[in-house]
DOVEX-580889 format. One record per residue: residue number from 0; chain; x, y, z of N, C-alpha, C in turn. Coordinates in Angstrom, 3 decimals, decimal comma. Example, Ala and Ser with C-alpha at 12.3 -4.5 7.8 and 13.67 -1.06 7.14 Angstrom:
<rs>
+-----+--------+----------+----------+----------+----------+----------+----------+----------+----------+----------+
: num : chaine :     n.c1 :     n.c2 :     n.c3 :    ca.c1 :    ca.c2 :    ca.c3 :     c.c1 :     c.c2 :     c.c3 :
+-----+--------+----------+----------+----------+----------+----------+----------+----------+----------+----------+
:   0 :      A :   13,190 :   -5,690 :    7,800 :   12,300 :   -4,500 :    7,800 :   13,200 :   -3,300 :    7,800 :
:   1 :      A :   12,850 :   -2,250 :    7,080 :   13,670 :   -1,060 :    7,140 :   12,900 :    0,030 :    7,870 :
+-----+--------+----------+----------+----------+----------+----------+----------+----------+----------+----------+
</rs>
This chain:
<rs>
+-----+--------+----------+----------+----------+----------+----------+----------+----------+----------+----------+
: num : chaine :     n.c1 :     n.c2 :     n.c3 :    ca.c1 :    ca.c2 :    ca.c3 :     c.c1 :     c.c2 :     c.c3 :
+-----+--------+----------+----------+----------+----------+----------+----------+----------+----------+----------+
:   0 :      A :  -43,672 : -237,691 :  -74,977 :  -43,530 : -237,317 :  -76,365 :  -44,846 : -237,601 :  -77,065 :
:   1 :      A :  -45,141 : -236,607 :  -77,733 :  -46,611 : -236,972 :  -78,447 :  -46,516 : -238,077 :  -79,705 :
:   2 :      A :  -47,596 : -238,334 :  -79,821 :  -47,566 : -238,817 :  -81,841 :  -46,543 : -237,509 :  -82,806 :
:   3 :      A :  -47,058 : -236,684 :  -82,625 :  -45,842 : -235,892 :  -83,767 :  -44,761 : -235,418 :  -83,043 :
:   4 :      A :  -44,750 : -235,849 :  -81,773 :  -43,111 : -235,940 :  -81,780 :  -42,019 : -237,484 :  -81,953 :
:   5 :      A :  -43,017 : -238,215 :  -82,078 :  -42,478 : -239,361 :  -82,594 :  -42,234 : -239,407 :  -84,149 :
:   6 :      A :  -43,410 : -238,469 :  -84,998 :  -43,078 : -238,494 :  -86,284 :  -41,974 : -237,862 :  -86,689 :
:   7 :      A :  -41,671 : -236,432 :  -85,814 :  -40,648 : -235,706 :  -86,083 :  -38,995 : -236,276 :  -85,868 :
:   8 :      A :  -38,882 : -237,237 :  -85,426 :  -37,329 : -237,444 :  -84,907 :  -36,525 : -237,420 :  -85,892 :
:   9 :      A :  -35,322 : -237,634 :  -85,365 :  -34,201 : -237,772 :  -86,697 :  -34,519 : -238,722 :  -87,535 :
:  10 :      A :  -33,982 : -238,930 :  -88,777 :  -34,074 : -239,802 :  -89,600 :  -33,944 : -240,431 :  -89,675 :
:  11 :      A :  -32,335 : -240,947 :  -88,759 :  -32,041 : -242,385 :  -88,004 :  -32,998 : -243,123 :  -87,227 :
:  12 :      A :  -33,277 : -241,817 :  -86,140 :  -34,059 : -242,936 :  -85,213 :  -35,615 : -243,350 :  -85,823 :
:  13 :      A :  -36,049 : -242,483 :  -86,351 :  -37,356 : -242,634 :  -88,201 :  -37,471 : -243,788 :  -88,151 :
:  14 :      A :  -36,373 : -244,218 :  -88,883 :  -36,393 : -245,645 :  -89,446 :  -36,113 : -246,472 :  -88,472 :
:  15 :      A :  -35,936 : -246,441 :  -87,531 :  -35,543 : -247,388 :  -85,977 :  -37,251 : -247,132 :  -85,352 :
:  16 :      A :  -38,566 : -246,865 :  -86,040 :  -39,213 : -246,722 :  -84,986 :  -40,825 : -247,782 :  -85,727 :
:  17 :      A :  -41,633 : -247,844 :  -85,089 :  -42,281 : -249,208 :  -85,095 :  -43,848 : -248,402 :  -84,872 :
:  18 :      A :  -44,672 : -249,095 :  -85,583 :  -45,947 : -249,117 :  -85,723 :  -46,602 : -250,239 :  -85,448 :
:  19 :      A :  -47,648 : -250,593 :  -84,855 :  -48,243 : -251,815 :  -84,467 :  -49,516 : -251,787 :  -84,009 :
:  20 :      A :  -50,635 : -252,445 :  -84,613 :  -51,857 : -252,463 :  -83,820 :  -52,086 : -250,696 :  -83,494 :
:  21 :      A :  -52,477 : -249,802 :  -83,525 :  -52,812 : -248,695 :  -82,736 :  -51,341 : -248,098 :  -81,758 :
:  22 :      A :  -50,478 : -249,106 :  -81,656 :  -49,248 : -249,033 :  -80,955 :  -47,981 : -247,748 :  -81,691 :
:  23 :      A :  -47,831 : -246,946 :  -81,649 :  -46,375 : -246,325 :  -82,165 :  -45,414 : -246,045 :  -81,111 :
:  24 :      A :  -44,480 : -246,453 :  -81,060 :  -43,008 : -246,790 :  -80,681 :  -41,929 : -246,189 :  -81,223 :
:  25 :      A :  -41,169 : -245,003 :  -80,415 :  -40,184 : -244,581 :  -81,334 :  -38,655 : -245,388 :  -80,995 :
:  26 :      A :  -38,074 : -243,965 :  -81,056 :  -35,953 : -244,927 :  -80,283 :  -36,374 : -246,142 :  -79,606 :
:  27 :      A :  -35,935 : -247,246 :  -79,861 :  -35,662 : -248,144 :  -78,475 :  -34,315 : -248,421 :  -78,379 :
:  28 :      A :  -34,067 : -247,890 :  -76,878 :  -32,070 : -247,818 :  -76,903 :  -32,328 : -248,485 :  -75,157 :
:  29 :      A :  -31,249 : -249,082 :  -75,043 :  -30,669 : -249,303 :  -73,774 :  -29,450 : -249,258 :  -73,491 :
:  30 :      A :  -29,012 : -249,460 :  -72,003 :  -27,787 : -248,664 :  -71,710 :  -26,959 : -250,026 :  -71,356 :
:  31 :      A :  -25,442 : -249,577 :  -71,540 :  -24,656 : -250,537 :  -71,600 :  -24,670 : -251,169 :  -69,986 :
:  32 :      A :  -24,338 : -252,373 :  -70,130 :  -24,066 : -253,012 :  -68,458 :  -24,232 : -254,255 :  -68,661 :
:  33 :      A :  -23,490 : -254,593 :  -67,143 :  -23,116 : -256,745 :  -66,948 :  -24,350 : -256,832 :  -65,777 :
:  34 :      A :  -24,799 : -258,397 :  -66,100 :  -25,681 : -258,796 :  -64,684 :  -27,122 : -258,281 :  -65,257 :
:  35 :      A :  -27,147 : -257,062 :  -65,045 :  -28,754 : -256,607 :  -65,833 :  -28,483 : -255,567 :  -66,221 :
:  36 :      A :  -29,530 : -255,149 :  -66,685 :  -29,550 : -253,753 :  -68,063 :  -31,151 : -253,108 :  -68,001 :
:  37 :      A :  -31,162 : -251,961 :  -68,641 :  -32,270 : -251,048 :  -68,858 :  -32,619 : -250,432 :  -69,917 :
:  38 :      A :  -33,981 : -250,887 :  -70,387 :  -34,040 : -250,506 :  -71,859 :  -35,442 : -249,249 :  -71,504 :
:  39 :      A :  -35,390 : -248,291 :  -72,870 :  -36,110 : -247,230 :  -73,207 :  -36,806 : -247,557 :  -74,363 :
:  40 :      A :  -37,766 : -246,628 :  -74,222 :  -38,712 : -246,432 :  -75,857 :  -39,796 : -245,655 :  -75,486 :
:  41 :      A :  -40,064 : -244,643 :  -76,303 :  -41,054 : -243,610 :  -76,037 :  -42,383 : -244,714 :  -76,998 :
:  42 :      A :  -43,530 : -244,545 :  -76,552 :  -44,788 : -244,871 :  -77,265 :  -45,753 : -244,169 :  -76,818 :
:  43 :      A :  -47,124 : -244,375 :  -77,750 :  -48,304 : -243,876 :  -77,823 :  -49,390 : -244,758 :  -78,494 :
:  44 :      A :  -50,209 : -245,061 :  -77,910 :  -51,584 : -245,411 :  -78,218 :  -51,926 : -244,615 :  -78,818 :
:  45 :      A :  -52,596 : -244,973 :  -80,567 :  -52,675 : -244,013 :  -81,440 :  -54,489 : -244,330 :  -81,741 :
:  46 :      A :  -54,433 : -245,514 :  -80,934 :  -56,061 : -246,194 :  -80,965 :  -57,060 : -245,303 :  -80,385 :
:  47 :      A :  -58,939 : -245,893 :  -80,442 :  -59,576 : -245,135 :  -79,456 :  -59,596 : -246,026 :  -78,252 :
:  48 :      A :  -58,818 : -247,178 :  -78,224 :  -59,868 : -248,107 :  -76,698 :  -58,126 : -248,085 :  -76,097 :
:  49 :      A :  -57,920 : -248,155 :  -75,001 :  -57,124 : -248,343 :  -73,735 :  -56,551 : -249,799 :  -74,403 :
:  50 :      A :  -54,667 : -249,710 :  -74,061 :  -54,133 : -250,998 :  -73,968 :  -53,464 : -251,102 :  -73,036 :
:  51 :      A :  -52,315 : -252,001 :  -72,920 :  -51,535 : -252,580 :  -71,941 :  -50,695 : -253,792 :  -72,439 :
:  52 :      A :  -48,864 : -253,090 :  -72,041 :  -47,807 : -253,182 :  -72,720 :  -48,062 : -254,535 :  -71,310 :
:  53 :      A :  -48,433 : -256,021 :  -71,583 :  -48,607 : -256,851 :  -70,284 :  -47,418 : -257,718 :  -71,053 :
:  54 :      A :  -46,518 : -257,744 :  -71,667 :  -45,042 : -258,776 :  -71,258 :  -44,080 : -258,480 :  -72,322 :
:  55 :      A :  -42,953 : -258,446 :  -71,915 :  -41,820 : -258,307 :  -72,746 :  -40,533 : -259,602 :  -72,449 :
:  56 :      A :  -40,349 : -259,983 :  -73,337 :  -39,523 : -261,079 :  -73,233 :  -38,191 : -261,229 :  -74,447 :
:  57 :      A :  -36,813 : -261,443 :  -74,193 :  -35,903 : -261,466 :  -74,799 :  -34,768 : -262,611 :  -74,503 :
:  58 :      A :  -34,040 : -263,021 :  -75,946 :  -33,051 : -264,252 :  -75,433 :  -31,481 : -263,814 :  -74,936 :
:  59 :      A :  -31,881 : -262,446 :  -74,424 :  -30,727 : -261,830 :  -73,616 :  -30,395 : -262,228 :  -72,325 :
:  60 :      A :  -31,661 : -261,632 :  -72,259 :  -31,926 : -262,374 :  -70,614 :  -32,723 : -263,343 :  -69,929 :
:  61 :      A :  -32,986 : -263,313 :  -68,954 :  -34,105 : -264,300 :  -68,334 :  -35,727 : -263,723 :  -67,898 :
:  62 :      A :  -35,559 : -262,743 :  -67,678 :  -37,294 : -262,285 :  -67,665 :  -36,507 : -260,907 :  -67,766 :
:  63 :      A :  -37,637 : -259,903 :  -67,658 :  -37,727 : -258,446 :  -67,988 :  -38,610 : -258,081 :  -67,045 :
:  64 :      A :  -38,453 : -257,095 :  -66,058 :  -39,755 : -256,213 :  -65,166 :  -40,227 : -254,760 :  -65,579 :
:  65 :      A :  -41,006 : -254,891 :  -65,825 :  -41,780 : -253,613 :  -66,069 :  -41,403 : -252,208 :  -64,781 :
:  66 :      A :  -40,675 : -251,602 :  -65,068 :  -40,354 : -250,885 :  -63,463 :  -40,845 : -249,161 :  -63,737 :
:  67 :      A :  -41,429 : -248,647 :  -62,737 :  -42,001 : -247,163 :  -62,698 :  -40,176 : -246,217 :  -61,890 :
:  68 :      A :  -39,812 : -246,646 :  -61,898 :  -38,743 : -246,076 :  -60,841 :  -37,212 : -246,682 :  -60,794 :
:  69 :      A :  -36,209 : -246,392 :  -60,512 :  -35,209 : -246,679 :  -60,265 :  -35,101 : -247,044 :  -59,159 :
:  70 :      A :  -35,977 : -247,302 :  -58,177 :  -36,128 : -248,091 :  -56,535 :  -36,209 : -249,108 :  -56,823 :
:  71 :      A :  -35,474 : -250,137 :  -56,381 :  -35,833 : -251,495 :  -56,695 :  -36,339 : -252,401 :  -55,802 :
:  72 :      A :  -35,865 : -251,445 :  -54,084 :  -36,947 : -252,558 :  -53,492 :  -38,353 : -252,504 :  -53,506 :
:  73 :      A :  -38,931 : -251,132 :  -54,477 :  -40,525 : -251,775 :  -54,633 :  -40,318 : -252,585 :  -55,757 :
:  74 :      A :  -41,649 : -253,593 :  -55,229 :  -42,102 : -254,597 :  -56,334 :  -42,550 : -253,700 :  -58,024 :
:  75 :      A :  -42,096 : -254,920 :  -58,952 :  -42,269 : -254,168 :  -60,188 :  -43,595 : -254,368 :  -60,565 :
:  76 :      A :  -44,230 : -253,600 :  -61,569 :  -45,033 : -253,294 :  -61,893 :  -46,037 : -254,755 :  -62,814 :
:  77 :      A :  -47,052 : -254,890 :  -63,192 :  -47,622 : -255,527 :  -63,753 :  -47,953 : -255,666 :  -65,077 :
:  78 :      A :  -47,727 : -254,835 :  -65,532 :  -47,853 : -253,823 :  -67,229 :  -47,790 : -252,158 :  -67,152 :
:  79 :      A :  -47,532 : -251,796 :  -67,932 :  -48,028 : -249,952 :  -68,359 :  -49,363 : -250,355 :  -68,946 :
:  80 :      A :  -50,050 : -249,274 :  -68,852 :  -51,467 : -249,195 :  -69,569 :  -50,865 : -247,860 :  -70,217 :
:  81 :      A :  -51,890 : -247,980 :  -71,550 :  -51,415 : -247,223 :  -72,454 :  -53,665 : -246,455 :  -73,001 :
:  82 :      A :  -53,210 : -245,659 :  -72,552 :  -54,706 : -244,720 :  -72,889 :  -54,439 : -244,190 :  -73,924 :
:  83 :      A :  -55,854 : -243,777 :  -74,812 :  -55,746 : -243,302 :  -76,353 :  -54,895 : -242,107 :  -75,727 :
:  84 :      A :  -53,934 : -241,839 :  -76,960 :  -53,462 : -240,483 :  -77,427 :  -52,666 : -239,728 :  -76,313 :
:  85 :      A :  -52,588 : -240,651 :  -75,160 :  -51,223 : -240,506 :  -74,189 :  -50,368 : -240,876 :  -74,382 :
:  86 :      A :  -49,259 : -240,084 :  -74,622 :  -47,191 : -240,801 :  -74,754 :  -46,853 : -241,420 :  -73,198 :
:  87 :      A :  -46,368 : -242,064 :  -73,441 :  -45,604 : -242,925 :  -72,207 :  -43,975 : -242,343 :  -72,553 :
:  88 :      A :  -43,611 : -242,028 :  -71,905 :  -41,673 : -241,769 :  -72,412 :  -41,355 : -242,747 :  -70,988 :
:  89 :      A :  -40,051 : -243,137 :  -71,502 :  -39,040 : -243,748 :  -70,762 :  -37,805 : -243,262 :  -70,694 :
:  90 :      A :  -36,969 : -243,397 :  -69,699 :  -35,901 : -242,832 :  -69,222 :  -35,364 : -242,980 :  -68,024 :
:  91 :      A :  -33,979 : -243,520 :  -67,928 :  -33,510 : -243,982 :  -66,621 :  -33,438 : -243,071 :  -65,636 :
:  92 :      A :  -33,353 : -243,764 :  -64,835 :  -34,409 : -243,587 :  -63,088 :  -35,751 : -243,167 :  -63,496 :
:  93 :      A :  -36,463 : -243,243 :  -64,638 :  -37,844 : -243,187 :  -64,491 :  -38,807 : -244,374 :  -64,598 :
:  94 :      A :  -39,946 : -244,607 :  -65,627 :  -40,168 : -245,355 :  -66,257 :  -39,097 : -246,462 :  -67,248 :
:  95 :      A :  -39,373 : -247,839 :  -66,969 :  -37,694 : -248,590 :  -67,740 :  -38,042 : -249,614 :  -67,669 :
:  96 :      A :  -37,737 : -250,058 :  -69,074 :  -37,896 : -252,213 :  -68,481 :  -36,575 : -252,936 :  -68,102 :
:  97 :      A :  -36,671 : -253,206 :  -66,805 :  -35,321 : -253,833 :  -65,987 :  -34,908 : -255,357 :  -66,766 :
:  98 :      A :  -33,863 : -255,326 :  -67,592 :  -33,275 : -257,076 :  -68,274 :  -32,579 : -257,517 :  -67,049 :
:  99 :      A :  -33,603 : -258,639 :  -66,523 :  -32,746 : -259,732 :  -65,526 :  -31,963 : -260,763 :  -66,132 :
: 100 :      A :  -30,788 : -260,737 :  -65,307 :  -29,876 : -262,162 :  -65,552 :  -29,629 : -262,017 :  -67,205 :
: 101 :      A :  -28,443 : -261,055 :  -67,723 :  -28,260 : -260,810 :  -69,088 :  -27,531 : -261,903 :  -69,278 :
: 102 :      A :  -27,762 : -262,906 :  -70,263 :  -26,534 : -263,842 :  -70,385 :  -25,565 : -263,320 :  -71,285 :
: 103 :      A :  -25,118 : -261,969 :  -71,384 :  -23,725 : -261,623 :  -71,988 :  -23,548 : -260,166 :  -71,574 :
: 104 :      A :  -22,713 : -259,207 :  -71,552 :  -22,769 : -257,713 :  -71,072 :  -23,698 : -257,359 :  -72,428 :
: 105 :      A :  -24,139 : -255,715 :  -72,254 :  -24,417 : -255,632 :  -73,069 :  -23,584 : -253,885 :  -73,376 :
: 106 :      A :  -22,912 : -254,407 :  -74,641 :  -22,400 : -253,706 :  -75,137 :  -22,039 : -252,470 :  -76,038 :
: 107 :      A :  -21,846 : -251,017 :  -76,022 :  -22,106 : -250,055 :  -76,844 :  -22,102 : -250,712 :  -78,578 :
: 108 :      A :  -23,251 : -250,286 :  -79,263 :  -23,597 : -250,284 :  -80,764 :  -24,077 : -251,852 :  -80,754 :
: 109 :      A :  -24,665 : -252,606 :  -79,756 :  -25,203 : -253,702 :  -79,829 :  -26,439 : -253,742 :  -80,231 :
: 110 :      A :  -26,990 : -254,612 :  -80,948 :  -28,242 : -254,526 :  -81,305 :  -28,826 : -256,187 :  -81,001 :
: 111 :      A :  -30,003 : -256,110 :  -79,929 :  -30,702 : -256,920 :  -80,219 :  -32,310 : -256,472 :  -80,111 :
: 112 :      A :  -32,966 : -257,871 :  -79,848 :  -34,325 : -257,940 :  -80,018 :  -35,099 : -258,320 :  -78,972 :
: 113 :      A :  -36,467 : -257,439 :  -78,460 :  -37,460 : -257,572 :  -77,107 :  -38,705 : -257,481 :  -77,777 :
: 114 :      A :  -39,320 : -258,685 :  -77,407 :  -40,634 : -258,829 :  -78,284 :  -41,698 : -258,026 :  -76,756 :
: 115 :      A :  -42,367 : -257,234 :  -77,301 :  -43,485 : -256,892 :  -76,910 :  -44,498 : -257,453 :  -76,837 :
: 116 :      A :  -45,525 : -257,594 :  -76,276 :  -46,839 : -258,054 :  -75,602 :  -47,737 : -256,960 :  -75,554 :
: 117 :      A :  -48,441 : -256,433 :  -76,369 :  -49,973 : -256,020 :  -75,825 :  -50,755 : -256,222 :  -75,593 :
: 118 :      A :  -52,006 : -256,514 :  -74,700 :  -53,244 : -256,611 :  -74,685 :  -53,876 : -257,072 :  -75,724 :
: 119 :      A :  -54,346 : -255,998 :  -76,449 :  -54,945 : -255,696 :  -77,887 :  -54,053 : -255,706 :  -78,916 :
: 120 :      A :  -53,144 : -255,355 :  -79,215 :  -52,417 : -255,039 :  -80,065 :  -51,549 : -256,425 :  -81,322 :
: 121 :      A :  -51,517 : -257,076 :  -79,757 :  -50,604 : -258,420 :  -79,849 :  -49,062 : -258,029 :  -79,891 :
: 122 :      A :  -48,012 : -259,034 :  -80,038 :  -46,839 : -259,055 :  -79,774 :  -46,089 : -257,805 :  -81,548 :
: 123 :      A :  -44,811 : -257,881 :  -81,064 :  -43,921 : -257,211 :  -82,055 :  -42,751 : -257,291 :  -81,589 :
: 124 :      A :  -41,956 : -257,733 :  -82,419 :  -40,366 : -257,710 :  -82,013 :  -39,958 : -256,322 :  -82,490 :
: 125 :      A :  -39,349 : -255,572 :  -81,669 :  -38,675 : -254,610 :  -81,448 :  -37,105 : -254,414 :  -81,296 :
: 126 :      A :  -36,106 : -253,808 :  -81,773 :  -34,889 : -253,465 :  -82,349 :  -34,478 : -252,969 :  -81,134 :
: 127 :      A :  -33,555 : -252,925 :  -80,122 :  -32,839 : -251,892 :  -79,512 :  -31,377 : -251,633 :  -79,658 :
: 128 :      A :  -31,151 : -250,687 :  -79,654 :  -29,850 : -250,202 :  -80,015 :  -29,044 : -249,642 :  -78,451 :
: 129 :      A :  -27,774 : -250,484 :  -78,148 :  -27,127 : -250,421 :  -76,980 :  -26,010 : -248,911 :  -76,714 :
: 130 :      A :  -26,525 : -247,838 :  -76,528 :  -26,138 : -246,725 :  -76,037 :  -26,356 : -245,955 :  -74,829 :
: 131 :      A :  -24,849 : -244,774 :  -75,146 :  -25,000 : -244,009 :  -73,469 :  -26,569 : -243,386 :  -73,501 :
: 132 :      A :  -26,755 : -242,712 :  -74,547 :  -28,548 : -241,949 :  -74,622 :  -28,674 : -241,953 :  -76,094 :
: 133 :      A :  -30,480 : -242,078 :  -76,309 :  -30,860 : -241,833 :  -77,145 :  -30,160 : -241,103 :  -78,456 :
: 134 :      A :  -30,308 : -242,254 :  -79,059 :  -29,548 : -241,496 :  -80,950 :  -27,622 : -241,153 :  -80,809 :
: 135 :      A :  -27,073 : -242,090 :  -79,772 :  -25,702 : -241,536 :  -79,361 :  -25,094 : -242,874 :  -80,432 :
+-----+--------+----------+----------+----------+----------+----------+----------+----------+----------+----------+
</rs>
């Protein structure tokens, strides 16, 4: 998704979406489930210099993996790098940040909070909203 397709979304998800450092972030939704869970969010480096989304952490769970794939016996990833004026989209079995060890299910119309880590950018707590897909 580009920068103006992040500007364009619904109005709901509008106001559900996050600016930071050179960072824009639209929906962040994840999908319901016990044990672990999978969260989404489309972004874009709106900067000129290269970042990197290097940790996400929440009091849901116990760590978070950065994952390229729905394979889980490869090892997870180290960060996304985020290049000027490239969208990153997320979407299950694709790109996804895997929530290990949820200490509660997580439940349709739940809302909590995953602080982000950039490089450059620095941290931001971020909103996700617990649905089947995007804006549901």
């Amino acid at each position: 998704m580009s920068l103006a397709g992040l500007i364009t979304l619904p109005a709901a998800a509008r106001a559900h979406s996050y600016s930071h450092g050179g960072i824009a972030i639209g929906h962040a939704w994840a999908l319901p489930g016990e044990g672990e869970g999978k969260a989404f969010f489309p972004m874009v480096n709106t900067g000129k210099e290269a970042d990197e989304l290097a940790s996400a952490r929440s009091s849901i769970c116990t760590r978070i993996e950065f994952r390229r794939n729905g394979n889980y016996d490869d090892p997870p990833l180290t960060s996304f790098m985020l290049e000027p004026g490239r969208p990153m989209a997320m979407r299950p079995m694709a790109r996804h940040l895997r929530l290990m060890d949820l200490t509660a299910p997580l439940v349709l119309d739940q809302r909590f909070t995953i602080t982000l880590g950039f490089r450059h950018a620095g941290e931001i707590d971020v909103e996700f909203h617990v649905e089947h897909a995007p804006g549901d």
